[in-house]
C-alpha positions, 0 to 999 in steps of 0.5 A: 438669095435663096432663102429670100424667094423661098421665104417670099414663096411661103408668104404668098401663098400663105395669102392665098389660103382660105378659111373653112368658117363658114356663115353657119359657123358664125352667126346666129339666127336673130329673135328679137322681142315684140318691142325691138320689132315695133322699133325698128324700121321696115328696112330692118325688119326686112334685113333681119328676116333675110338673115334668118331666111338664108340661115334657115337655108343653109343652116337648118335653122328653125323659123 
């Protein structure tokens, strides 16, 4: 029976472990051409430009 809550002791804080990759680590900063740009929507455009903005924030990306 010990082993038992030992074991069910490992596993649940394993569960609580976190992750060190961060947003930096995986993602990267979208360049699309000027005729992806011309097909997307104002919603994605905008979507976009966040993503590149919070990466230019956190990550040094360059604009």
């Amino acid at each position: 029976m010990g082993k038992v809550a030992i074991l069910l002791s490992c596993l649940l804080l394993a569960g609580c472990g976190t992750s060190k990759v961060g947003f930096c680590a995986v993602s990267k900063a979208f360049r699309p051409t000027p005729a992806t740009i011309a097909a997307m929507s104002e919603r994605e455009v905008n979507e976009m430009l966040a993503h590149n903005e919070k990466g230019a924030r956190l990550c040094g990306w360059k604009a």
